[in-house]
N, C-alpha and C positions, 0 to 999 in steps of 0.2 A: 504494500500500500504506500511506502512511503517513499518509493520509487517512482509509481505511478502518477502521485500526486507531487510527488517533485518534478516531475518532471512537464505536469499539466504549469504548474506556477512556470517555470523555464519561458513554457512556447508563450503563456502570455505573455510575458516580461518583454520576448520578445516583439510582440508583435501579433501573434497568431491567435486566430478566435477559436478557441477551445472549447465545444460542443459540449463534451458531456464526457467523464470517465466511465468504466467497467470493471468488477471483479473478477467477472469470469465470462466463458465467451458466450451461453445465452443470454445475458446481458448483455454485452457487446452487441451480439445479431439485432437485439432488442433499438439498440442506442442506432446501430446504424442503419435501421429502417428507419425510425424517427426524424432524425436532423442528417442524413445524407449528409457527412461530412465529402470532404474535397478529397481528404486521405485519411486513411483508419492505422492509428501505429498499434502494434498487438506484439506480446511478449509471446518466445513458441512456446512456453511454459505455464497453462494457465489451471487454475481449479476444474476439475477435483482430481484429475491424475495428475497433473502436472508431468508430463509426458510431451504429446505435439497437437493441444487443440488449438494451438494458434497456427498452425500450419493450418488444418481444415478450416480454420473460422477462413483465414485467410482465403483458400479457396472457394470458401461461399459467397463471399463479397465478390471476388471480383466475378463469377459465376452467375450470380442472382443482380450485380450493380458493376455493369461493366468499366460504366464513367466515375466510380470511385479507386483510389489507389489504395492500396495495401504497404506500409511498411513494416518487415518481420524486426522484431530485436531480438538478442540471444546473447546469454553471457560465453553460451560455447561454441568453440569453430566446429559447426554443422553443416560442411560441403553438400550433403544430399539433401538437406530440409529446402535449401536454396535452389536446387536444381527442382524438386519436389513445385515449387510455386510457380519457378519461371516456367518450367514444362506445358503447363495448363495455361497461363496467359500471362507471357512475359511480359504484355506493358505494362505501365501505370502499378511496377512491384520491387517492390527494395528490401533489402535485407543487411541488418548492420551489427556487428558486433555492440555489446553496449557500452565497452570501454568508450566508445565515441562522443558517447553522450558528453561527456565532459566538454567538449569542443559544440556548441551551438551552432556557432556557422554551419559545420560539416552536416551538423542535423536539418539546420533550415534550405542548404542547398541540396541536400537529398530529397525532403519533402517539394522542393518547389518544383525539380526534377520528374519527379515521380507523378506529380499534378499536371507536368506538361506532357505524361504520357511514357517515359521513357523508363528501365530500368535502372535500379543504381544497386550495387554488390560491393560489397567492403570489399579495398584490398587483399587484405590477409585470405579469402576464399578463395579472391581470384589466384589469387598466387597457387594455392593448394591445388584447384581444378585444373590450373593451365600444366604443371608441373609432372602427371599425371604420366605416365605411360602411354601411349595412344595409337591409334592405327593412325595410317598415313592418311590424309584427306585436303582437302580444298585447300587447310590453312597452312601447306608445306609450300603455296604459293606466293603465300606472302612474303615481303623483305620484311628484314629484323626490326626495321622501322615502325611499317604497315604492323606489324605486331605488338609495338609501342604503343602506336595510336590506338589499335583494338583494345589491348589492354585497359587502357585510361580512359577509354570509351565505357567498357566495362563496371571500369567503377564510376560513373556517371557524370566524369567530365565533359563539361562544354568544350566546342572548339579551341574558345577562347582561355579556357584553362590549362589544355593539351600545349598550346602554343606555349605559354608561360612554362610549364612545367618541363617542355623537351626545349627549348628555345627555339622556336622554329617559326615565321611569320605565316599570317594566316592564307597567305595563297599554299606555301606547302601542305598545310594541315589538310586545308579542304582538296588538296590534290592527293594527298594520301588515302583519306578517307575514300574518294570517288574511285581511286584503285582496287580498295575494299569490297567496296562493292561490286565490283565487276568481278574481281577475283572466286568469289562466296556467290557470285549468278544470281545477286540483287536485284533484278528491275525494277523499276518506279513504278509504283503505282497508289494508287489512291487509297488503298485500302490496307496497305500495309505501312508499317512505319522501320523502312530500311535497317535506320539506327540498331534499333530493340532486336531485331533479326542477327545482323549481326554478330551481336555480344551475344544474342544464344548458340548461334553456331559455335563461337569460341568458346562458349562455357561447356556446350554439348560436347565437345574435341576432347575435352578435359578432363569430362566424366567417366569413371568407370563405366562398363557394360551393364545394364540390368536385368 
């Protein structure tokens, strides 16, 4: 509780109009039929097992409210809980270590992220998935670069943060990206959102076999 509500006080401090807490996830389902928040954050650990019903509550938002986002927190590195979500509907779904929390920004630019659709994935998972043993595929055609970029794509950098972080200006970035795509047999289209594609392929490369 004193997690939850510290961390409601946080997002308002910030900024953020904070709907309504939950103890456990039929309250939650409850809450988020109600006030249709923009994003639902949910711990994967919730009453009465405390086990993975934030994983399912998880899935049923985005399943039953497609225009709502989900972000997972977890104090433990759970590579498969995260592929578990993105599997079923990588957009508008994030997943964070809670060490994070400590850092705002990281939390407010993940939520804003995830509001606009796109996935976001702590590092430290990405790192675990990518690292991964793996059969050969699409992503052995990337440069080491192109693999930079996906990566920090991954964790749900903007362009404009990608730039900063690799130092590289923004016509390279967006030229790398656009190589990405083409690489991974992306096309445009209306109904997909390239980005989020992407970063599941990558996370998908990463995954064990199931």
């Amino acid at each position: 509780m004193l997690l939850r509500e510290g961390l409601a006080r946080l997002l308002a401090d910030a900024g953020f109009d904070v709907v309504g807490t939950a103890e456990n996830a039929s309250e939650l389902m409850r809450r988020v039929e109600l006030t249709r928040p923009d994003v639902a954050i949910i711990d994967i650990k919730m009453p009465p097992t405390h086990t993975d019903e934030g994983i399912a509550a998880g899935k049923e938002i985005r399943r039953d409210h497609p225009t709502i986002g989900v972000l997972v927190l977890s104090q433990y590195l759970e590579s498969r809980y995260a592929m578990q979500l993105l599997e079923e509907a990588p957009e508008r779904v994030g997943y964070l270590l809670k060490e994070r929390l400590s850092d705002i920004a990281v939390l407010a630019d993940a939520l804003k992220r995830i509001g606009e659709g796109e996935c976001v994935i702590d590092p430290t998972i990405v790192s675990r998935l990518v690292h991964r043993a793996r059969e050969q595929g699409p992503l052995d055609e990337l440069t080491e670069r192109e693999r930079e970029v996906l990566g920090l794509m991954a964790e749900g950098r903007s362009n404009g943060a990608i730039c900063q972080t690799l130092f590289l200006s923004p016509k390279t970035v967006e030229a790398n990206v656009r190589q990405i795509f083409r690489k991974l047999g992306l096309q445009q289209s209306p109904d997909d959102h390239r980005r989020v594609l992407a970063v599941l392929t990558y996370l998908r490369a990463g995954s064990p076999p199931t």
